[in-house]
Backbone as numpy.savetxt, mean C-alpha at the origin, in Angstrom:
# Nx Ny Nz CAx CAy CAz Cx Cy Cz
-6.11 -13.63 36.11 -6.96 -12.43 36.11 -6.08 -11.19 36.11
-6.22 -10.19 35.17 -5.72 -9.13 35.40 -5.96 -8.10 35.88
-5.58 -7.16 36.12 -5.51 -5.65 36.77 -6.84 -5.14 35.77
-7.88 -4.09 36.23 -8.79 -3.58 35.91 -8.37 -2.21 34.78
-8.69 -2.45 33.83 -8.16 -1.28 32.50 -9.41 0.16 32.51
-8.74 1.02 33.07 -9.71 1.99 33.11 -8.79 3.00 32.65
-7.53 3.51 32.87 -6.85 4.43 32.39 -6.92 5.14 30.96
-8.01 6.38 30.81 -8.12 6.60 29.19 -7.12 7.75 29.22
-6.37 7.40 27.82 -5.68 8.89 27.71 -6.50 9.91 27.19
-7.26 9.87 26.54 -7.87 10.95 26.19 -8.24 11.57 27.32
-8.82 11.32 28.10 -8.88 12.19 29.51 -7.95 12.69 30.27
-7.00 12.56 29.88 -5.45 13.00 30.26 -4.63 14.04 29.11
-4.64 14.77 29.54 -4.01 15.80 28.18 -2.55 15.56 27.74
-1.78 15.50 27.03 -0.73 15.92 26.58 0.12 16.37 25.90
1.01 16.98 25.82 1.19 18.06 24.90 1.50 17.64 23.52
1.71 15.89 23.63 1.88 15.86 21.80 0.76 15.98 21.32
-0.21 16.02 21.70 -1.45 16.07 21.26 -2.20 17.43 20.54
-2.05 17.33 19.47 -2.32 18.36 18.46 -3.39 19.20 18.31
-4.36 18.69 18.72 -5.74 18.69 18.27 -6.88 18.06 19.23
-8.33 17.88 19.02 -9.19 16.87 20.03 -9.38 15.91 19.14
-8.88 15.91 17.54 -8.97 14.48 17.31 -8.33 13.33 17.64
-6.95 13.69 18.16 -6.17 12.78 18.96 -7.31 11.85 20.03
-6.61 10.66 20.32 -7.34 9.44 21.77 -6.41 8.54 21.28
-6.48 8.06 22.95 -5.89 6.81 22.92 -6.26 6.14 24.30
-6.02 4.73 24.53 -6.05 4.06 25.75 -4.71 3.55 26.00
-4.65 2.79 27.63 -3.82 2.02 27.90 -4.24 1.20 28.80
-3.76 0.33 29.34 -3.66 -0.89 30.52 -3.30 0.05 31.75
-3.97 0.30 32.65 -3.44 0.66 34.09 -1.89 0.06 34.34
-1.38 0.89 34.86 0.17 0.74 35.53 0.57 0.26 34.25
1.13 0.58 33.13 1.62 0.23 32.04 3.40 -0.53 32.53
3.78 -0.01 33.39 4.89 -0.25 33.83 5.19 -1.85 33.96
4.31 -2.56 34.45 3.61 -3.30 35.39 2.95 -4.78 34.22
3.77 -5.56 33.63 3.34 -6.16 32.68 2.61 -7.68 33.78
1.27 -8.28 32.93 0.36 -9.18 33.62 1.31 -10.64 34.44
1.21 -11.10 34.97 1.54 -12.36 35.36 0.97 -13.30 34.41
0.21 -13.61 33.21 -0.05 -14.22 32.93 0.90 -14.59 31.83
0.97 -15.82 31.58 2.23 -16.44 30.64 1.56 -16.55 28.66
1.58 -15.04 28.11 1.55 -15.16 26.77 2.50 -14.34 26.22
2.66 -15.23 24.86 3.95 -14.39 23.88 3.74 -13.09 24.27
2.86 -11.75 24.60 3.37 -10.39 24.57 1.88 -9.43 25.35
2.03 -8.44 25.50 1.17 -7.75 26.62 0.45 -6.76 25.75
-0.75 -6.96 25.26 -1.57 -5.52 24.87 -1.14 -4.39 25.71
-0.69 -3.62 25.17 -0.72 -2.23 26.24 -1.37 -0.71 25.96
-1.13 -0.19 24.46 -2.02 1.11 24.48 -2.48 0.79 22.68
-3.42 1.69 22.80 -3.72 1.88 21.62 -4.58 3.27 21.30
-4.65 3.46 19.67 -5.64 4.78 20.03 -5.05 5.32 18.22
-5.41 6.85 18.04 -5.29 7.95 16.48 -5.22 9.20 16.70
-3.96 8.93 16.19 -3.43 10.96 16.23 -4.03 11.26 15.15
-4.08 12.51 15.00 -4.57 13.80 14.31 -3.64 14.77 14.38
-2.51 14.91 13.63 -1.61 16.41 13.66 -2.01 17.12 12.52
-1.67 18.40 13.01 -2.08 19.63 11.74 -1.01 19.90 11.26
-0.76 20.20 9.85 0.46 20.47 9.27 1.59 21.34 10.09
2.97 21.54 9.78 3.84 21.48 10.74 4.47 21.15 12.00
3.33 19.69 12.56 3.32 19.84 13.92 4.85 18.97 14.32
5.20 18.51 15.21 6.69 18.02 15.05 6.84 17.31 16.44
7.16 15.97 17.23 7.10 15.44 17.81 8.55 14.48 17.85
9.49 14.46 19.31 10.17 13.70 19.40 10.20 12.86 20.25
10.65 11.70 20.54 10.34 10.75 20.97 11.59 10.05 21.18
12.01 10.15 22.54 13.17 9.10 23.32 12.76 7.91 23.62
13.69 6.78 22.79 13.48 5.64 22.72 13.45 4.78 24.29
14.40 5.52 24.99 14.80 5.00 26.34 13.97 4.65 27.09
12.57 5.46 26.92 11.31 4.99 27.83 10.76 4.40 27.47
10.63 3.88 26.00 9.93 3.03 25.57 10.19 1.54 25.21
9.89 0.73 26.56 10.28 -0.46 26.05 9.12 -1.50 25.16
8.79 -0.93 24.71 7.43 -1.50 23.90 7.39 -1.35 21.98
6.69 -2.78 21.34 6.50 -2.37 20.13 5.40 -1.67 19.94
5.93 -0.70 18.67 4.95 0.33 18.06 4.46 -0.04 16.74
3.15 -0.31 16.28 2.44 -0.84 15.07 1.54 1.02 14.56
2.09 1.31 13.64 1.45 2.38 12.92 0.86 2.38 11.72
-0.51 2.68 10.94 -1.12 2.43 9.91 -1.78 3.56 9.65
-1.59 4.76 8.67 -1.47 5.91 8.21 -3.35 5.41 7.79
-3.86 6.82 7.95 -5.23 7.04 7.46 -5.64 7.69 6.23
-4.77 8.82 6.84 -4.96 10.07 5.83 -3.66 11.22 5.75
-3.76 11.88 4.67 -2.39 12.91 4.96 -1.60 12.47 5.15
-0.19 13.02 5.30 1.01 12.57 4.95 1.90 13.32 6.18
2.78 12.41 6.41 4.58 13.25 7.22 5.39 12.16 7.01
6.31 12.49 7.80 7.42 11.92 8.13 7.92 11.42 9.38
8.33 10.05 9.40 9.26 9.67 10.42 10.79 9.24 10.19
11.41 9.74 11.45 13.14 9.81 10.99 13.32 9.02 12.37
14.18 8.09 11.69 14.80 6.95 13.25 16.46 6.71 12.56
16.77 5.62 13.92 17.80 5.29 13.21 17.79 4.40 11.81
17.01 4.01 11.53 17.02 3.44 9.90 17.22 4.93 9.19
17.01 5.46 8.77 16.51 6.85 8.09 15.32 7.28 8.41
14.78 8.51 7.21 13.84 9.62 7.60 13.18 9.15 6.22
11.68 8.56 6.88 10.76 7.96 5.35 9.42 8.85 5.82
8.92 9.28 4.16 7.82 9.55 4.19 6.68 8.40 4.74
5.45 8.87 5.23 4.16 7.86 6.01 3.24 8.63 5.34
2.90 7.92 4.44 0.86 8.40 3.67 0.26 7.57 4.32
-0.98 7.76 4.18 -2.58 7.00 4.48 -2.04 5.87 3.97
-2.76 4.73 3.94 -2.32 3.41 3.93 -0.99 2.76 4.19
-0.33 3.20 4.66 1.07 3.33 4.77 1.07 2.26 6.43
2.28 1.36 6.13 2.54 0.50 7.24 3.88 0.49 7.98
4.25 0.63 9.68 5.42 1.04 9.75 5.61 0.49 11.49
6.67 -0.05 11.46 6.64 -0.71 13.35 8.18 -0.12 13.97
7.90 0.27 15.22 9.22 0.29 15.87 9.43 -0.99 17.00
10.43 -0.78 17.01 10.89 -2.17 18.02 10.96 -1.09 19.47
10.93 -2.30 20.40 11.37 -1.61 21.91 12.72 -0.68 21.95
12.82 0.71 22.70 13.48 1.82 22.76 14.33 1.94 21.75
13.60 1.81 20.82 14.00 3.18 19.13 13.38 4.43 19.58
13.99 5.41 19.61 13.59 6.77 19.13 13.17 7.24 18.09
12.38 8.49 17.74 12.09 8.14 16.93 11.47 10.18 16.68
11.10 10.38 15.51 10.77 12.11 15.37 9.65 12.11 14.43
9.06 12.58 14.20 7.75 12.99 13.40 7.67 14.28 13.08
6.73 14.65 11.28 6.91 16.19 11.67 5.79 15.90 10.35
4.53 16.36 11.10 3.12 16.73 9.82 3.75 16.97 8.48
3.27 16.92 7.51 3.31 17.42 6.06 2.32 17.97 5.87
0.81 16.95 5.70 -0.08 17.53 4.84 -1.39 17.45 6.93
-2.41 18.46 6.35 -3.20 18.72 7.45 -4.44 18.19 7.00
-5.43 17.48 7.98 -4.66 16.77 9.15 -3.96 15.44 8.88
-2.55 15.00 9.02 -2.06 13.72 9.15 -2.22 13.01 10.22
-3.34 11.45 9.83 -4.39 10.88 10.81 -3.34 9.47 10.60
-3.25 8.86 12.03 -3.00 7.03 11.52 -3.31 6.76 13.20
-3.95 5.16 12.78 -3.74 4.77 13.90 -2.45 3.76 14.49
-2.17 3.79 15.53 -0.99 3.15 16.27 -2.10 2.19 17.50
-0.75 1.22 18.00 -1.28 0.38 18.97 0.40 0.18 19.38
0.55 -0.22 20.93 1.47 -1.35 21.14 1.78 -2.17 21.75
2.46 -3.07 22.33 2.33 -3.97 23.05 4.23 -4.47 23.42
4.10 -5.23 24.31 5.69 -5.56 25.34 5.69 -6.89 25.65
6.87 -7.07 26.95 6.80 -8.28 26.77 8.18 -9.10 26.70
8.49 -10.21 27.48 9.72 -10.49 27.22 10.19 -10.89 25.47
9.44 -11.44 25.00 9.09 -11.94 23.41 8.73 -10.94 22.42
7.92 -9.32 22.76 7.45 -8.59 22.10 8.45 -8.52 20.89
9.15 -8.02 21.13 10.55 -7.91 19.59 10.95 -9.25 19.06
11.09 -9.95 19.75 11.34 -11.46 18.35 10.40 -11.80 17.65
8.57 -11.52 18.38 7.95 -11.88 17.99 7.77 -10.96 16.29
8.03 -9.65 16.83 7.81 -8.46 15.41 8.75 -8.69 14.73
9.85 -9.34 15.04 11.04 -9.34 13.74 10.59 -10.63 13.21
10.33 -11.71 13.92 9.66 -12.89 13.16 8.99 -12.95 11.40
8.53 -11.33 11.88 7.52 -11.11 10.64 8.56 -10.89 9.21
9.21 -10.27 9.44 10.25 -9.83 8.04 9.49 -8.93 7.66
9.00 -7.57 7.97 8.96 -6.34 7.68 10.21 -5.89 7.79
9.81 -4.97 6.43 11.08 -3.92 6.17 11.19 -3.06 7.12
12.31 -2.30 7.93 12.06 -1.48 8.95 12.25 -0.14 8.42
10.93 0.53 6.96 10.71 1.32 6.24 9.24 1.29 6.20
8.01 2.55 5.68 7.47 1.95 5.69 6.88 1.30 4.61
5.60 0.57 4.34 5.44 -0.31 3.46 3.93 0.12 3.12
3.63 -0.24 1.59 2.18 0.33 1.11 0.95 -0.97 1.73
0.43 -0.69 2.17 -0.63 -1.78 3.03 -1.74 -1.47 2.56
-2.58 -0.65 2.02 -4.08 0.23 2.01 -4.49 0.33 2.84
-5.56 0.23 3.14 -6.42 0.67 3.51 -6.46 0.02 5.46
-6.25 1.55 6.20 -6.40 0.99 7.42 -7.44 -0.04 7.75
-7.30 -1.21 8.42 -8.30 -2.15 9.13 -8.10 -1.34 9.90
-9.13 -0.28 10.57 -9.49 0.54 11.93 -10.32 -0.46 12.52
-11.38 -1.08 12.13 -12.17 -1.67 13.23 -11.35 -2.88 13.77
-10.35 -3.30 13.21 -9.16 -4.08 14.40 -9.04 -3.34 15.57
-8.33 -2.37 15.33 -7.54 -1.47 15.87 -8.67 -0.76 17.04
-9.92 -0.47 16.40 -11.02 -0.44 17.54 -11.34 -1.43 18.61
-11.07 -2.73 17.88 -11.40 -3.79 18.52 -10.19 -4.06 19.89
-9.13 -4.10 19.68 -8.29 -3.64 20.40 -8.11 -3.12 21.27
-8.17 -1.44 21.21 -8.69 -0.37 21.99 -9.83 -0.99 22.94
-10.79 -1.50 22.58 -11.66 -1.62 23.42 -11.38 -2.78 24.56
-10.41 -3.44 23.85 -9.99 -4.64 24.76 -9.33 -4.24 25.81
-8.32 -2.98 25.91 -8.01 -2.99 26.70 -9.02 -2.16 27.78
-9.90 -2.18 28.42 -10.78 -1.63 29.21 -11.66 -3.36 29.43
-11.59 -4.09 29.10 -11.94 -5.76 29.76 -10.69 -6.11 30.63
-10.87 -7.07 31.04 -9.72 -7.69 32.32 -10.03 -9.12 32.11
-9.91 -9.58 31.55 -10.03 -11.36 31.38 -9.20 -12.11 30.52
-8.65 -13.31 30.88 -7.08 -13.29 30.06 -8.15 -13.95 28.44
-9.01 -14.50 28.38 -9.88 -14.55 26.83 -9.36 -13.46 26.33
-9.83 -12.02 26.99 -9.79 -10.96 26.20 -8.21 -10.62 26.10
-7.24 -10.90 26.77 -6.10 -10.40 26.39 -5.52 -11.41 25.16
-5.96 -13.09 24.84 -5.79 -13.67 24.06 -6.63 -13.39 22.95
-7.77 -12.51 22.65 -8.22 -12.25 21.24 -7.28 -11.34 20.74
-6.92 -10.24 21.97 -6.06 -8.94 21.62 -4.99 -9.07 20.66
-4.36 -10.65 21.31 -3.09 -11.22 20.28 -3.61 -11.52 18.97
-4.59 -11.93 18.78 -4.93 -12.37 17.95 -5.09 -11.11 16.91
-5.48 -9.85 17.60 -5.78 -9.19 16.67 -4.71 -8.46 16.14
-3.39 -8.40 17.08 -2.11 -8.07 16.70 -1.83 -9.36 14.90
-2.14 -10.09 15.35 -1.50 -11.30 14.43 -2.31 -10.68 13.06
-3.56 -10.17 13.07 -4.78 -10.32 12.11 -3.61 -8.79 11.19
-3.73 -8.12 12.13 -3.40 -6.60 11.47 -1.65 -6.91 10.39
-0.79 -7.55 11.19 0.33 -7.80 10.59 0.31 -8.48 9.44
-0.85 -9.91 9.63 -0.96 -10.31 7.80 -1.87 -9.52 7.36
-2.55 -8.64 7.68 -3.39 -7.71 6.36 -1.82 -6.67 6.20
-1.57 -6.23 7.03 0.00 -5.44 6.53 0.80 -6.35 5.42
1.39 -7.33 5.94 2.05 -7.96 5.42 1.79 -8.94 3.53
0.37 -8.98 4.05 -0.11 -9.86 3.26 -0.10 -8.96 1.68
-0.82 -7.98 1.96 -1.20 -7.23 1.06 0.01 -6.09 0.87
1.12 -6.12 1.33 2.37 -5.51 0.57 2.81 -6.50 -0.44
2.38 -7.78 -0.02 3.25 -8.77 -1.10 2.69 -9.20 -2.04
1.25 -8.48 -2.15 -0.11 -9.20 -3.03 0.34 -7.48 -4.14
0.68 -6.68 -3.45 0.68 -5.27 -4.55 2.19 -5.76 -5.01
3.11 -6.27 -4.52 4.30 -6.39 -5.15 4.42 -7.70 -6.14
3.47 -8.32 -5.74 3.43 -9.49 -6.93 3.10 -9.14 -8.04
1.69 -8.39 -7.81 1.00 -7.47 -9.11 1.64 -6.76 -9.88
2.91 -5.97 -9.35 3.56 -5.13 -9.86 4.31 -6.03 -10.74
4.98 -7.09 -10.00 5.63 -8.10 -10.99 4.94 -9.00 -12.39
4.09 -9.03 -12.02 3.17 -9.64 -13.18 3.04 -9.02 -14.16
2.78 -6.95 -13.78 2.23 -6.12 -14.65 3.82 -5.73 -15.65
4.61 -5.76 -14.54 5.77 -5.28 -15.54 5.85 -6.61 -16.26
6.30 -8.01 -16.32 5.90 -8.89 -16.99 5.31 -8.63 -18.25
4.09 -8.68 -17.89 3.00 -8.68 -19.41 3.76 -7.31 -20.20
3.77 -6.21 -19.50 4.24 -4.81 -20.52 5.44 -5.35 -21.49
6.38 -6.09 -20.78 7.57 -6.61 -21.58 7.15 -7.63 -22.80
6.38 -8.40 -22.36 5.64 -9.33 -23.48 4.92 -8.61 -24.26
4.30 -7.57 -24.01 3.15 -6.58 -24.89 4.47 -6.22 -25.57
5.44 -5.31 -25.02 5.67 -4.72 -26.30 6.79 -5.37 -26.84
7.15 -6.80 -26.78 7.61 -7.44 -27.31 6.95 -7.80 -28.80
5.98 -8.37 -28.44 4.90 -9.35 -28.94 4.02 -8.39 -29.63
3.46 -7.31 -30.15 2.33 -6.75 -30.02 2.43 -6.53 -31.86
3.81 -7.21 -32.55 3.93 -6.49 -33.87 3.23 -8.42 -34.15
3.06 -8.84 -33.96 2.44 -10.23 -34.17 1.06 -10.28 -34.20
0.24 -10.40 -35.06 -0.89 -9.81 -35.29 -2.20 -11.22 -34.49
-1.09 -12.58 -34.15 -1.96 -13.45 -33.31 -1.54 -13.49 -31.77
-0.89 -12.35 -31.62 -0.87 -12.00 -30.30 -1.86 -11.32 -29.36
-2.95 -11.62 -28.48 -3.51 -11.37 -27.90 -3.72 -11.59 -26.82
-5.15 -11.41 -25.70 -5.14 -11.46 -24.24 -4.58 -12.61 -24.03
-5.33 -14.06 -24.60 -4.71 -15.21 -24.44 -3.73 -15.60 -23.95
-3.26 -15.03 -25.73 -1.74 -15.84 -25.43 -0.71 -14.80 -24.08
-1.46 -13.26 -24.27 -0.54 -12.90 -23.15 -0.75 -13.40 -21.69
-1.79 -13.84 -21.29 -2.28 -14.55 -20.19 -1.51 -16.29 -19.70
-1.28 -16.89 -21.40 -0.93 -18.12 -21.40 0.77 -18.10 -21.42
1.81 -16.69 -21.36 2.75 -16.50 -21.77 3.16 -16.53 -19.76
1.89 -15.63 -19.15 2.09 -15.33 -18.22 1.97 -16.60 -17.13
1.14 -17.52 -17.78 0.70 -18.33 -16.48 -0.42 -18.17 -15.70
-1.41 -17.37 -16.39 -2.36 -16.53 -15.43 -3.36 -16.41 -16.34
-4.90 -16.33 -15.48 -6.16 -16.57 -16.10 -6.28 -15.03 -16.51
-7.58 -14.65 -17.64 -7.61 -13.69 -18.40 -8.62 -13.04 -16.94
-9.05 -13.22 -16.25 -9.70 -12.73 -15.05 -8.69 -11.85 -14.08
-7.31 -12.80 -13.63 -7.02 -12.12 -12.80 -6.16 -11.09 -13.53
-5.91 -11.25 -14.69 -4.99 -10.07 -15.48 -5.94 -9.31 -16.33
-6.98 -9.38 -16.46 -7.47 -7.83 -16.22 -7.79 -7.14 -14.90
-7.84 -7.64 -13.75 -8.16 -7.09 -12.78 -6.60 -6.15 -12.23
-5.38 -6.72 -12.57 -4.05 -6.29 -12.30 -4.36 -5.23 -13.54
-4.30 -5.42 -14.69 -4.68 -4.29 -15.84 -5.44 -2.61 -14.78
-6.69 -3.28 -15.05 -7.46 -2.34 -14.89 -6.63 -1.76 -13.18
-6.27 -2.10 -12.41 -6.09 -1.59 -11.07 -4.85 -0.45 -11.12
-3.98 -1.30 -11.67 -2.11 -0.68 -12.16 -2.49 0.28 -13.39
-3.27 0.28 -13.86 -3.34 1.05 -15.08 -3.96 1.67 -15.75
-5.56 1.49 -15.00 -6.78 1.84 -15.69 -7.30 1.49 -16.84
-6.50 0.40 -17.61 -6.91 0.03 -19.09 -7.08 -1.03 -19.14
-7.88 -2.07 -19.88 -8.01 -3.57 -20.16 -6.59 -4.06 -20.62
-6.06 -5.34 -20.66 -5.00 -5.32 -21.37 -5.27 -5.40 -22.98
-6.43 -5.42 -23.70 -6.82 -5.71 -24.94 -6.44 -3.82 -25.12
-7.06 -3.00 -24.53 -6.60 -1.16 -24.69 -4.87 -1.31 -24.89
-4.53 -1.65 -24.09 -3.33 -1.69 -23.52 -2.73 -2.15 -24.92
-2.32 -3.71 -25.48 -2.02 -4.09 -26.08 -2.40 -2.97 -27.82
-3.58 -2.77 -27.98 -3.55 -1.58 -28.97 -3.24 -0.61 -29.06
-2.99 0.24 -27.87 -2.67 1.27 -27.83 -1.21 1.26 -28.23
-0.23 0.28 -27.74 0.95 -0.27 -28.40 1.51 -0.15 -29.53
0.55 -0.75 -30.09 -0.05 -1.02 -31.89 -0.38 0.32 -32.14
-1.06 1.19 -32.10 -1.11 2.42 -32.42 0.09 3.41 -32.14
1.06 3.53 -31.11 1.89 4.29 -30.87 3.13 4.23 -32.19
3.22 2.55 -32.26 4.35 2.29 -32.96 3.69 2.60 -34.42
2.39 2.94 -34.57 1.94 2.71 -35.80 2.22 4.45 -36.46
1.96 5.05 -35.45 1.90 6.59 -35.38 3.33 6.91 -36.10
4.36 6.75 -35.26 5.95 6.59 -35.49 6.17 6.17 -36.62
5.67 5.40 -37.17 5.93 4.86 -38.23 5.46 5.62 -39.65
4.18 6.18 -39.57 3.43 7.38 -39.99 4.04 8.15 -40.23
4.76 9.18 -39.22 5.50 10.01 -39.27 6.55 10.01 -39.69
7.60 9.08 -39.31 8.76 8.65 -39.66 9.84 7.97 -40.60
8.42 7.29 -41.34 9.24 6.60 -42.78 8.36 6.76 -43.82
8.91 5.95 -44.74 7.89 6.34 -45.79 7.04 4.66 -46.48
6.81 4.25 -45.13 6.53 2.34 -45.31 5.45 2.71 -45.96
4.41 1.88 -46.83 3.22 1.60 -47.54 2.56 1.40 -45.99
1.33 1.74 -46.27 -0.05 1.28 -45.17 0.00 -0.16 -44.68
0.23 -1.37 -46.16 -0.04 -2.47 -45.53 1.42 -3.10 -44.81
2.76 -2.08 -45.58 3.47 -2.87 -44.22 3.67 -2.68 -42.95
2.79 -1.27 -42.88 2.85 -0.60 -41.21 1.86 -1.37 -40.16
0.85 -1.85 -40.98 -0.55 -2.90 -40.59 0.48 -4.09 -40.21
1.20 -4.64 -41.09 1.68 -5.64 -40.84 3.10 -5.99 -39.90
3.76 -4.75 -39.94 4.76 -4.78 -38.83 4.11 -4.38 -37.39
3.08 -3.59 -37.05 2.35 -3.45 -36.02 1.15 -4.53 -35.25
1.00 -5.46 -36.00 0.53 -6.47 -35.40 -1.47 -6.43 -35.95
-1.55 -5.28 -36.67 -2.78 -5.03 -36.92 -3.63 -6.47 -38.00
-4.43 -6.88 -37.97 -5.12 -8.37 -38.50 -5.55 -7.74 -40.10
-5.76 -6.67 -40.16 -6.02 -5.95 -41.70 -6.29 -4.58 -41.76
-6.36 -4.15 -42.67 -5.78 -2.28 -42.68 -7.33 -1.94 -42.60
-8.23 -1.95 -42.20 -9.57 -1.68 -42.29 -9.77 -1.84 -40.91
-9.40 -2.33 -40.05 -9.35 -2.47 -38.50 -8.36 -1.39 -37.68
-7.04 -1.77 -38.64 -5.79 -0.18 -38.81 -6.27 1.03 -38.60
-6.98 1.30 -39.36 -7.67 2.58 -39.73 -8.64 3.30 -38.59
-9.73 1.65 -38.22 -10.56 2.05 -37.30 -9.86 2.34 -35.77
-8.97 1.55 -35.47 -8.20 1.76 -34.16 -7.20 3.13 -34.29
-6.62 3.61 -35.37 -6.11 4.61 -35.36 -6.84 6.12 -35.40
-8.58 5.86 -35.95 -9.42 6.81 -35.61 -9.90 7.23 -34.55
-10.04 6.04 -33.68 -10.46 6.22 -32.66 -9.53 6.83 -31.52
-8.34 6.71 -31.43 -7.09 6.91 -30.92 -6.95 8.27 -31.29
-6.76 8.65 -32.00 -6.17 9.95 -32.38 -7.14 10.61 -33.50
-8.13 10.39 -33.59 -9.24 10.84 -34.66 -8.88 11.22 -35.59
-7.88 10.67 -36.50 -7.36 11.34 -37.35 -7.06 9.83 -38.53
-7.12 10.64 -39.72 -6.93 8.74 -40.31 -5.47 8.93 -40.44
-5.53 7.67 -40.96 -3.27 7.31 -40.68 -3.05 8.27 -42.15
-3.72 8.63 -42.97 -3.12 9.55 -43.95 -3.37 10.91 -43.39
-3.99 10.98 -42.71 -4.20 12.78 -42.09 -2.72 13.00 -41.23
-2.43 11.57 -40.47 -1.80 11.47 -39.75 -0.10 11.23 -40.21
0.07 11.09 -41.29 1.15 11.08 -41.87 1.29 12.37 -42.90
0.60 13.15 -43.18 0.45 14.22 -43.64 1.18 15.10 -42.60
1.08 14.87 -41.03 1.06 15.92 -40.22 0.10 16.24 -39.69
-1.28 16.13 -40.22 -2.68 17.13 -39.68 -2.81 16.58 -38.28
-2.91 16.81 -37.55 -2.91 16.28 -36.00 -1.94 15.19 -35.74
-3.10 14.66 -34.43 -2.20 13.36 -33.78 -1.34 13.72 -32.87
C-alpha cells in the first residue's frame, strides 16, 4: 500500500511557470520512493504552456528521475549535454536521471506534455528502449495516456501504480513505434522515386510493376504516396513522363513519336492528353516556347 497522492502542483505556484495553462501532479514526498518491489516509481506528471521567449534552466543534480516529453504545439528548444535540438508538436524526447538541461520558447504558446518516473532500474529501463538521445518525430501526442497517468497518481493502490507502468510502456511504443513506421515509409518512398525515375521511360512500367519491384501491395503504396507526397503514385509516375517530356520539347529537336517513346508514353494521343493537362499547353505550343 502506498502513501496517499494528494500533492497538486498546480496549486503550488512556480516560477517556471509561464502562464495558467501550465499543471502538473506528483506523488507526495517525491523524495521518498514506495517500498513496493517494481521496475520504476510513477512520480509527476502534467503540460507546460510557455509564451514565446520564455527560457528555463534546469540543474540536473536534483533530478534523479526520468523525463518523457511529447510536444503538442509550437515550437523551442532544448540544449543538454547531447546538443541544442529543436522540439515541435509531435516531437519525442527523454532525459535520463540528473541531466541538466535549458529550454527557451520559439513559437507562442509552446505546449507538450511531460511525465516522470525513478527508481533503482528507471535509466536501464529507458536506455533499454534505443531512443536517440535527440528528439524524434512521433505525431501526434497520446494525451489521454498521459491523462491517464496524471490521474493515477492521486490513487494509492499498487494495481494502480502497475497500470501506471504500463502506461509508461504504452507511450514509448507509440513513440518508438511510429518513428520507425515514418522512417520505413521514408525508405520505401525514396525507393519507388529511384525506380520511377529509373523506369518511367518504359512505357510497361506502371503501379504494378512499381509495387512488384518494391515488394509491396498497390494499397499500402498509395497510402505512403499520398501521405509523403500528396500524389497517387500513377500522378507521380506521369508527372515524370511529362517533366522529361517538357525538356525534351524544349531542348532538342526529337520528332513527337520519339519523345512519346523515350518517355514511356503508350501512344502520342495519350502524350498530348497528359501534357495538356499538365501544363495546358500542347507539346507543339510547348516547344514553340508559348508557355509551360
Amino acid at each position: 500500500m502506498f502513501l496517499e497522492v494528494g500533492f497538486m502542483l498546480q496549486n503550488k505556484k512556480h516560477n517556471w511557470y509561464d502562464n495558467d495553462f501550465s499543471y502538473g501532479s506528483a506523488r507526495p514526498m517525491v523524495q521518498v520512493q514506495p517500498s513496493e518491489p517494481l521496475p520504476f516509481y510513477p512520480r509527476s506528471c502534467g503540460c507546460f504552456s510557455y509564451n514565446r521567449g520564455f527560457r528555463r534552466v534546469e540543474n540536473g543534480a536534483h533530478k534523479p528521475m526520468v523525463h518523457l516529453f511529447w510536444g503538442i504545439s509550437g515550437s523551442g528548444s532544448f540544449e543538454t549535454v547531447h546538443g541544442k535540438f529543436c522540439f515541435c508538436g509531435g516531437d519525442f524526447f527523454y532525459l535520463l536521471p540528473f541531466e541538466s538541461w535549458t529550454i527557451v520558447s520559439a513559437g507562442s504558446p509552446w505546449r507538450y506534455r511531460w511525465l516522470t518516473f525513478d527508481g533503482v532500474f528507471a535509466q536501464a529501463f529507458m536506455e533499454a528502449y534505443g531512443i536517440p538521445r535527440h528528439p524524434i518525430a512521433a505525431g501526434k501526442c497520446p494525451e489521454d495516456l498521459f491523462e491517464e497517468f496524471e490521474q493515477g497518481l492521486h490513487c494509492r493502490t499498487t494495481g494502480e501504480w502497475r497500470n501506471m507502468i504500463a502506461l509508461v510502456c504504452r507511450i514509448l511504443a507509440y513513440a518508438r513505434d511510429r518513428n520507425e513506421s515514418e522512417r520505413h515509409s521514408r525508405k520505401i518512398l525514396t525507393d519507388a522515386q529511384d525506380f520511377c525515375r529509373i523506369l518511367h521511360g518504359n512505357p510497361d512500367f506502371n503501379v504494378n510493376s512499381l509495387a512488384e519491384h518494391l515488394n509491396l501491395n498497390r494499397v499500402s503504396l498509395f497510402r505512403i504516396f499520398r501521405s509523403e507526397l500528396g500524389v497517387t503514385p500513377s500522378d507521380y509516375i506521369a508527372d515524370l513522363r511529362c517533366s522529361h517530356a517538357l525538356e525534351l520539347l524544349r531542348y532538342t529537336e526529337l520528332p513527337l513519336r520519339e519523345i512519346v517513346s523515350q518517355c514511356g508514353f503508350s501512344d502520342q494521343a495519350y502524350f498530348c492528353r497528359c501534357m495538356k493537362k499538365r501544363f495546358e499547353k500542347t507539346p507543339s505550343a510547348l516547344r514553340n516556347g508559348d508557355g509551360g
